[in-house]
N, C-alpha and C positions, 0 to 999 in steps of 0.2 A: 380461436384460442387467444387469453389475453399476452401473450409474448407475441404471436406475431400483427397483430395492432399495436401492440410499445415499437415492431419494426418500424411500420409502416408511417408510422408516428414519427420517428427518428429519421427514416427519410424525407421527409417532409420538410425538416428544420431548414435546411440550404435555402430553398424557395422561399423559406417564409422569411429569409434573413433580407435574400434581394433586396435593393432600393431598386426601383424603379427608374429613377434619370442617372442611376451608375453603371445603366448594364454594359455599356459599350469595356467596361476596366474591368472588370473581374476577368478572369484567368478560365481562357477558351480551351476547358477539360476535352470536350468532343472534340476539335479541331487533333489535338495532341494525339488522345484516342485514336481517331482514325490514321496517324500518321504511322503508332502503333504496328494495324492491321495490315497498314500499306509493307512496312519494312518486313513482318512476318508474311505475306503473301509472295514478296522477293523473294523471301529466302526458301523457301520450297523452289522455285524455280532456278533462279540463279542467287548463288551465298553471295552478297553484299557486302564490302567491304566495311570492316568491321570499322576503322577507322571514319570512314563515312559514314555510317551509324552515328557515330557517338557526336561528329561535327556538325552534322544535320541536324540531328535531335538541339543538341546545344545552341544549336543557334534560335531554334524556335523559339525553344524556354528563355534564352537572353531575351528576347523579342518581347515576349508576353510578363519578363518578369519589370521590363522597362516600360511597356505601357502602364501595368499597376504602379510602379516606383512614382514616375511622374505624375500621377492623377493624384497621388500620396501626397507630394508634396505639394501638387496644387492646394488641398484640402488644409495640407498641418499651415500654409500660409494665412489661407483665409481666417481658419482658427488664431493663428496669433495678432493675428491685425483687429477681431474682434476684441480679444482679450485684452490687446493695449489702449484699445478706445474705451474698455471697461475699467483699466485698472486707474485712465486719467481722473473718469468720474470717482475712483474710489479715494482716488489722493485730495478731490475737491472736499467732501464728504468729512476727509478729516480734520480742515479748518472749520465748516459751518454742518454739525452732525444733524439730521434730518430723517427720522424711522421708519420712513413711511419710504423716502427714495432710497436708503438701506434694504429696506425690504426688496424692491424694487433691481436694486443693482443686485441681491443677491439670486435672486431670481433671472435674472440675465447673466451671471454666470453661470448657474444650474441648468441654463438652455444652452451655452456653452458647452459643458459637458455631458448632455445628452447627444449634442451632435457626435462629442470626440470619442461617443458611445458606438457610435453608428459606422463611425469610421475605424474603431477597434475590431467592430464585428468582420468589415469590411477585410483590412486585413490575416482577419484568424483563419476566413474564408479562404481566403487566396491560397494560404499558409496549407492549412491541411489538401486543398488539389495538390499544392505541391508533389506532398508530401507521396499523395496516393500514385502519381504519377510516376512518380521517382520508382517507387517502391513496383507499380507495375510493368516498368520497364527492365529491373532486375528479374523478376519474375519469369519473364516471357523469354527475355533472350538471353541467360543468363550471365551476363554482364555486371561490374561493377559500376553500377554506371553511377548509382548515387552518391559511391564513396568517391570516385573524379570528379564530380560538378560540385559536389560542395567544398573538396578541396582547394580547387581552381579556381572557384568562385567567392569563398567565405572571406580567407584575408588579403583579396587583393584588394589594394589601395581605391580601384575604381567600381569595386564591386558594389552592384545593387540587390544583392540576393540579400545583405543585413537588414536591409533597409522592411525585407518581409520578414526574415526570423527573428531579428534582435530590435525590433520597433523603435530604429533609432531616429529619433526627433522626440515619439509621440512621448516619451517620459516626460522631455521637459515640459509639453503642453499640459499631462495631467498633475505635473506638480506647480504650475502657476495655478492651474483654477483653485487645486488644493488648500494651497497656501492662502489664494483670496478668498475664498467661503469659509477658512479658518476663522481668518483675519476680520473679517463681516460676523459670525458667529458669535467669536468673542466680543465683539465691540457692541451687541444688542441691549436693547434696555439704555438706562440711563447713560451717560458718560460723565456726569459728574460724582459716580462714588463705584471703587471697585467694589465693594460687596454685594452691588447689584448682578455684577455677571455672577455664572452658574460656576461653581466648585469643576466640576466633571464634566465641560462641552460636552452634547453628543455629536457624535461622525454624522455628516453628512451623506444622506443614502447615497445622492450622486457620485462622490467618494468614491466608498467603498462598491458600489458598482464598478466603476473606472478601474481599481485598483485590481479589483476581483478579473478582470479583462486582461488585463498587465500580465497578469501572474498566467495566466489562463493560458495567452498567447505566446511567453518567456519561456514557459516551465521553468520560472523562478524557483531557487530551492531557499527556502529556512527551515529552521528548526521544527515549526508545526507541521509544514508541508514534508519533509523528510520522514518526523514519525509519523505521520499519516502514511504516507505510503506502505511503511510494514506490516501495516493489516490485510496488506494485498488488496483491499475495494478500490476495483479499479471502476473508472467514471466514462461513460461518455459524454464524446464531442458534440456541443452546441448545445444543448439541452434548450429544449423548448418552452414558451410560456405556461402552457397548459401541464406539460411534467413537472414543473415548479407546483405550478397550485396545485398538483396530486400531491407531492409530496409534502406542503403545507397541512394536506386537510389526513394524510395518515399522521403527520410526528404528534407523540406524546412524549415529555421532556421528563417525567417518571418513569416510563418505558423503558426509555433509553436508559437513565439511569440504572435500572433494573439487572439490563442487561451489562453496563463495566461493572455492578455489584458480582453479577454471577464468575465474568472475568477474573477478577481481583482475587475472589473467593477458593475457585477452582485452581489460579496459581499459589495460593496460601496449602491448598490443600495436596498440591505435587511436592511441595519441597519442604512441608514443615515434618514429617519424618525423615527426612534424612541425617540428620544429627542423630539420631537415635534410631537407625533400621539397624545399624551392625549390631546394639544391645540387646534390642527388641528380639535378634532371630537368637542371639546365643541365651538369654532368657528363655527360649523354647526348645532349648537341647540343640538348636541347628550352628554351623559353623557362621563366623561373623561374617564372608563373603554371601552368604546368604537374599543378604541385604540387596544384591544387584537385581535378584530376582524380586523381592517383596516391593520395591521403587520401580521397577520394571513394567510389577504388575499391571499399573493404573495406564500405562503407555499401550500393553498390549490392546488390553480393552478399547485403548481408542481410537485404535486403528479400524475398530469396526463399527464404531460410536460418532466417529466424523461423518462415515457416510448414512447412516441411519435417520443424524441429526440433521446434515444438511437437508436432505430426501423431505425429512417431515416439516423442513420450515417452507418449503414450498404452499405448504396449505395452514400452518397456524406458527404462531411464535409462544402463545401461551402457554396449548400443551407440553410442547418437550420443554420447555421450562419447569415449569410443576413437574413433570417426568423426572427430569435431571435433579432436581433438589429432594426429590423423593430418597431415589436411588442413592445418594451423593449421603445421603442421610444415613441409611438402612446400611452404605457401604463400612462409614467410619464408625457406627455403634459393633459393627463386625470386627473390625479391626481394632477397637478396644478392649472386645468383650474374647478377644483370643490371647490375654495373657491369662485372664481368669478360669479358660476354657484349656490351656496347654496344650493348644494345636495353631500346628503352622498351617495347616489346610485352609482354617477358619480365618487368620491372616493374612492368605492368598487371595481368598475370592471377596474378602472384603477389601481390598486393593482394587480387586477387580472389579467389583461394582463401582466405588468410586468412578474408575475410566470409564465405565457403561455412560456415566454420567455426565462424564463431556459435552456441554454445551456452546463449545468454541465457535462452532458454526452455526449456531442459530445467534450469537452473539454480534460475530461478523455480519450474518445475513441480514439482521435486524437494522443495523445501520447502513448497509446498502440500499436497501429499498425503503425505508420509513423514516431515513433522516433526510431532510432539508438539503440539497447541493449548498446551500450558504454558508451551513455549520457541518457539512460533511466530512470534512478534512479534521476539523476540530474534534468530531464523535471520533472518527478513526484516531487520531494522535493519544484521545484518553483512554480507545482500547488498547494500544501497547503502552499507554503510562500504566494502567492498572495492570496489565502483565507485571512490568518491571516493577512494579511495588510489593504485587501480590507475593514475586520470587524474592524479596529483599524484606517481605518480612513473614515470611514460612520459615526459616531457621532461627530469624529472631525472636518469634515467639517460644518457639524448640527453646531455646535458651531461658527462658523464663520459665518454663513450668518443672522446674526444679523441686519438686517433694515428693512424700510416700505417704500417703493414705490409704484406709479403706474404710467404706460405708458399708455395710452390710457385708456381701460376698462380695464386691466390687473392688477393685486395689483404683488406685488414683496413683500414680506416677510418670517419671518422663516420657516412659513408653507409650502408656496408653492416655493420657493426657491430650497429647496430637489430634487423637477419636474423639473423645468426648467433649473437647472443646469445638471440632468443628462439626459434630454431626448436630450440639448447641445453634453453631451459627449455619449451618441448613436449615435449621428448624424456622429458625427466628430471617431466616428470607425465605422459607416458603410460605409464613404467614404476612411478610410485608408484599409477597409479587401476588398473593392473593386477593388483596385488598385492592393495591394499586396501579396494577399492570392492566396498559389499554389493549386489548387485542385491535390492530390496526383492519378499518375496513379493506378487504381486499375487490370487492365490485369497482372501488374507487376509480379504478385504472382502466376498469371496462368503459364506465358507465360516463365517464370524461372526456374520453379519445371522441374526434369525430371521427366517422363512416370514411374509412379512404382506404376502400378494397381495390377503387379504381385509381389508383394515385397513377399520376406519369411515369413514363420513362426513368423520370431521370431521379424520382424516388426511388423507387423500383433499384434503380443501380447502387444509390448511396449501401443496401442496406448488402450488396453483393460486395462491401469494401470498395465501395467507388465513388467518390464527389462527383457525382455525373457534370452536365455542363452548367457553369453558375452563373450564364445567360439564361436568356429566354428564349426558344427556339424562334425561329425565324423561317418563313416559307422555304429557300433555299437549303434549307438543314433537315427540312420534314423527310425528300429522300435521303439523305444520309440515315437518319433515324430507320427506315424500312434496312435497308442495306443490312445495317448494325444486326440486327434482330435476332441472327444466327447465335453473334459473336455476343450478344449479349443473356443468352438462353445457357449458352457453355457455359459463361463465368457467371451465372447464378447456382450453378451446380458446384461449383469450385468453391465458390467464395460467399457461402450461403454463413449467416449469422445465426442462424439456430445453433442453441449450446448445446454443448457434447453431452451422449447420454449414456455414456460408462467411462471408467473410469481410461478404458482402454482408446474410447474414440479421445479423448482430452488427450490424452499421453500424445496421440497421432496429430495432434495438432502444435506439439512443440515443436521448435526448431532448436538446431544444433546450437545452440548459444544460450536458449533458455533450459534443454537439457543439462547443458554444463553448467548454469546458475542452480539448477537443482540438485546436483550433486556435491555443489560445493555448500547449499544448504544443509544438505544429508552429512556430510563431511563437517563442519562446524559444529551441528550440533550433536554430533556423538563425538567429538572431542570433550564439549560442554557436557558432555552426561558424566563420561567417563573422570571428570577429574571433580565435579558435584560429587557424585554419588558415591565413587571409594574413598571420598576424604576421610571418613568419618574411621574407617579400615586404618587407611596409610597411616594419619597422624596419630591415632591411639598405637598401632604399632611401633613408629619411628622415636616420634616426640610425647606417647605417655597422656596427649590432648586431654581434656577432659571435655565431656557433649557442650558443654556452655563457652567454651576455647574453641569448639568445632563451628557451633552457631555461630558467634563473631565473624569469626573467618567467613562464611558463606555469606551470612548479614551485608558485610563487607563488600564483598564479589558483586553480589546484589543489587546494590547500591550504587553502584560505577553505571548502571545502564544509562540512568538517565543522563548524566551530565556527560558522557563518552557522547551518547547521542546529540546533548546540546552541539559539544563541541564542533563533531563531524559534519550535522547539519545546518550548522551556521556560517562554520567557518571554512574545514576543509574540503568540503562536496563545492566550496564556490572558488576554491584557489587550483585545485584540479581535477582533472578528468574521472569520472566512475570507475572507467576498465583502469587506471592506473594504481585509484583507494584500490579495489578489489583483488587487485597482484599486492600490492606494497597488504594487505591485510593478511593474505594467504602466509606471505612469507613470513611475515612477523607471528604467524603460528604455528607454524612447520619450526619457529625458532624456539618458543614458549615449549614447542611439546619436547625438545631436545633438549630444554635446560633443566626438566624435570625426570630426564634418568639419573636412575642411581648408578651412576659410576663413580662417587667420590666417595670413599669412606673416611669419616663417617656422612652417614644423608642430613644434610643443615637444615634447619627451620629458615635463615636466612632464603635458602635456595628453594624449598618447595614453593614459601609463600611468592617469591619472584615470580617465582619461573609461572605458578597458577593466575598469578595477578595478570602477569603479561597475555598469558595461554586466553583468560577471560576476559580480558579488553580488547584483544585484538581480534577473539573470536564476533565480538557483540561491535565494532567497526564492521568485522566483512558481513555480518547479518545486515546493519542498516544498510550499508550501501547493495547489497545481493538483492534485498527486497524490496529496495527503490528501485535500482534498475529492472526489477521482474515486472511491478508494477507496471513500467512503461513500454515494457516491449512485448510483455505475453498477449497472444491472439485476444480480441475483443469477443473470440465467442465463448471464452473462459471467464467472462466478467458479471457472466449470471447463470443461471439453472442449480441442478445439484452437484453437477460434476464441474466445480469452477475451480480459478486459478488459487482461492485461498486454500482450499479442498487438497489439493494438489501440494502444495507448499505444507498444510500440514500431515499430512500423509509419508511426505519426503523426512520432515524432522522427527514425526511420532516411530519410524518404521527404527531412523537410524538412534534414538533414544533404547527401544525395545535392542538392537542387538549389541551397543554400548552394555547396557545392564546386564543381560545374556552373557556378554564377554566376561564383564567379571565374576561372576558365579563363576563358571568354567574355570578361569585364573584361579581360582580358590584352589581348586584341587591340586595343585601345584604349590601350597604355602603360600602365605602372607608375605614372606620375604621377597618372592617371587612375583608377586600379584603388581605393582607399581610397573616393571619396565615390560613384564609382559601384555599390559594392557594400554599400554601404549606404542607400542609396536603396530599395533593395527588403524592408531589415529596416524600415525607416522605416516603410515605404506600410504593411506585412503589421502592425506594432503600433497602429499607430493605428486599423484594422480591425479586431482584436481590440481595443485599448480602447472601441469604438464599442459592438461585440457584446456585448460584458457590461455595458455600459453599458444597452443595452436588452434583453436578459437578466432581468438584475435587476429592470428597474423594470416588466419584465412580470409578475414572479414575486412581487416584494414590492411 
């Protein structure tokens, strides 16, 4: 099957990373492994002092994290000793300019930084055994053990565990070579007249390789890498040469487009009737709370339209494209054609076909598997920038289509307007994804991998979540290897990478940390439904709004995403911790949603708009930072199949949208006056629950 050749593939990378005259420095996984086996073997017979457990292990890991440390800084020396015998040449170069030994010395630093290539890879290597070690010695004996060695180790003064997580040296080497292949770049060509150099340098691939390593090995966050993350594609580790050139010979850069079109589209198409659902349903004899349901509708439906959709991108991207713009089509001519038809029925299920129509996850999935790792992060960033645009201008369109016509039997107004302008712009993409959507070859993955049914061992292990050993086995290790064989057949059972194949096995692979990231998902965004979706109720009741005073307002809201996001992933995701944004976010909505009861009479426009402005900023913080952290910590065998980690995440938002809008119908029956603090009572209970959750979450984990 071609998933388990993409394994076997994947185990593979380690070995093919090795250098050859390094092997003695990489980090002796089996040695540690078996030390493991040895402590569990004790502990059946006689329980081991737990104390000695953790000083024993410790001491190993010091041992092995000092031989890498020192061979590091062997390497980052040689590298700058080169680099200052090239920067002398470079300082000659600029008395007596010469293009030919420019050439030359630029090219001598370009082999510069292939080496510091080599030694990035080097320690990513190390980095991730770490990592796996750590992690399965928690595991096994249930101990904190990773959360003591990195405390005790990270800021002491003589620690050398930075020296593997925080790549302290190697920045400053990849910004000298930086700086001098700038500096050589620009100075090409003539030197007697600037408008011989080029307007626009281009980056040096060696560069942006380097750079790409940095980040890679840092889990550096900015802004792109931040919103990248909330589309949930998550990536794996090391990625191979030959999955490179797969995913070169599938990307089509229309394709792609294609799909943040569909994105953009489908968000335009959830919130551009909200300004106008409460008119819409009393237009139909129905009461204005109505509205929870008719906005509701499109959520129901997709509850059963994510998994349908992801299922079927497993075998094409085309079809449920064309599917989804069919339906998407066929939904909003429905839902136009039920102010002229005076049924709510006809209203409902054209909502509902809309959600049939969701193509979320073939949108995601599309740029998982047939975007480029290069510009992978950048596809993912523009699928939630076209989220956040599509919802920032779905009510600002609402807001413009302001008149009363009819054409024949047809009425043209704000209601139905919504329909007929996007079942238009379905029309007009499903004749553009006709023409120019590439269906990506999928043999590609087959037909490229080589033959490695027989890989080693220590393949074999990587893909049971294990960096097997990142030496090369050696005569004396081949019995250990028979020994292991028991222990290595159990935890292929355990720790097998095949993705979950209902919705139920995925669930069973969260842990207590990512279940509580998912509820305080579910939790956000049925706050966010509930104060979108009855605005359009509260402020015609309260404040008299008029639908183009409501679109503003939400336009508005909208609007905040992206630069909240700027902010957060630039600046405050790097000054402090996740799990601290993610409490400081909760609270400041658990505050938002108490500044908007009506307990003052009279109820202020000052105070709604606050208290909403706050409620939706601070909601769409705890979303970036919630789905950057999911990203990095959900199981890797949720990062493909149909039952995956984005699947998941929007299953958690689409469910808790559906009983948000569900709530306020219900509230309706109770009056309007009533509708505001009773449907916030239930955002109330559900944060203060998640603030609890992570509350003890955390202080079980740290």
């Amino acid at each position: 099957m071609p998933i388990q050749i993409k394994m076997v593939s994947f185990g593979k990378k380690l070995k093919e990373r090795q250098i050859q005259e390094w092997q003695g420095y990489y980090i002796n996984y089996k040695l540690m492994k078996k030390k493991l086996k040895q402590y569990a073997n004790h502990s059946q017979a006689v329980v081991l002092d737990r104390r000695f457990v953790l000083k024993d292990f410790s001491r190993m890991l010091d041992n092995q994290i000092e031989t890498i440390v020192l061979f590091l800084l062997e390497q980052q020396g040689a590298l700058a000793s080169r680099i200052s015998a090239l920067n002398e040449q470079k300082d000659s170069l600029q008395e007596q300019p010469d293009i030919s030994k420019i050439n030359d010395l630029r090219e001598s630093y370009q082999a510069v930084g292939r080496d510091l290539l080599k030694l990035l890879y080097f320690v990513e290597i190390n980095a991730i055994g770490l990592r796996k070690i750590l992690k399965k010695f928690d595991k096994r004996f249930g101990y904190k053990f990773t959360d003591y060695y990195v405390k005790t180790r990270a800021n002491h003064p003589y620690s050398q565990l930075q020296q593997v997580f925080k790549h302290v040296g190697l920045g400053a080497v990849v910004g000298a070579i930086s700086r001098s292949l700038a500096d050589l770049q620009d100075r090409q060509g003539s030197y007697l007249s600037i408008y011989d150099q080029p307007s626009l340098p281009l980056q040096d691939p060696v560069v942006d390789s380097m750079q790409a390593a940095v980040d890679r090995l840092s889990h550096s966050t900015n802004f792109l890498n931040f919103m990248a993350q909330h589309a949930l594609i998550m990536q794996e580790e090391l990625p191979t040469p030959v999955e490179e050139e797969i995913d070169d010979q599938k990307y089509h850069f229309m394709s792609l487009l294609l799909n943040l079109a569909s994105t953009f589209l489908y968000m335009v198409n959830t919130y551009i009737i909200v300004p106008t659902a409460d008119d819409y349903s009393m237009s139909l004899g129905a009461a204005a709370t109505v509205c929870g349901i008719v906005i509701g509708a499109m959520a129901v439906a997709q509850i059963f339209s994510s998994v349908y959709f992801s299922a079927w991108s497993n075998r094409s991207y085309f079809r449920p494209l064309v599917f989804s713009s069919i339906v998407l089509f066929i939904g909003n001519v429905m839902y136009a054609l039920a102010y002229d038809l005076k049924s709510i029925p006809v209203l409902l299920i054209g909502r509902l076909f809309c959600g049939f129509g969701s193509a979320r996850a073939v949108n995601r999935r599309y740029i998982s598997d047939c975007v480029p790792l290069k510009i992978r992060m950048q596809a993912s960033a523009g699928f939630v920038s076209a989220s956040a645009l599509g919802m920032a201008c779905g009510p600002a369109l609402a807001g413009l289509l302001q008149t009363n016509f009819k054409i024949y039997k047809l009425t043209f107004n704000q209601d139905t307007l919504p329909g007929w302008l996007m079942a238009f712009a379905w029309l007009i993409y499903l004749i553009w994804l006709w023409i120019s959507f590439k269906e990506p070859n999928r043999d590609t993955e087959i037909n490229n991998v080589p033959q490695e049914s027989k890989a080693e061992p220590a393949a074999d292990a990587l893909e049971k979540g294990v960096v097997e050993p990142l030496l090369l086995k050696s005569p004396e290790n081949q019995q250990d290897d028979d020994e292991e064989e028991g222990d290595e057949s159990e935890e292929a059972s355990e720790d097998s990478h095949r993705p979950a194949n209902s919705i139920a096995a995925a669930y069973r692979l969260l842990s207590p940390s990512v279940k509580v990231q998912l509820l305080i998902y579910f939790m956000l965004k049925y706050a966010m439904e509930i104060l979108l979706s009855e605005s359009s109720v509260v402020t015609t009741y309260y404040f008299s709004w008029s639908t183009g005073t409501v679109a503003i307002f939400l336009a508005c809201l909208g609007l905040t995403v992206l630069p909240v996001n700027l902010v957060v992933g630039s600046y405050i995701s790097n000054m402090f911790e996740d799990r601290q944004i993610l409490l400081a976010s909760q609270i400041m909505v658990c505050v938002g949603i108490l500044m908007s009861f009506n307990v003052i009479i009279p109820y202020s426009v000052p105070q709604y708009v606050c208290s909403g402005l706050l409620l939706f900023v601070s909601a769409e913080v705890l979303e970036g930072v919630n789905l950057s952290l999911l990203s990095r910590v959900m199981s890797s065998r949720l990062s493909r199949g149909t039952y995956n980690g984005g699947l998941l995440s929007t299953e958690a938002g689409t469910i808790a949208r559906v009983i948000a809008d569900a709530t306020i119908t219900l509230a309706g029956y109770l009056g309007e006056s009533m509708l505001l603090n009773v449907t916030l009572l239930p955002s109330l209970f559900i944060c203060i629950v998640s603030i609890l959750a992570t509350f003890w979450t955390y202080n079980s984990l740290y």
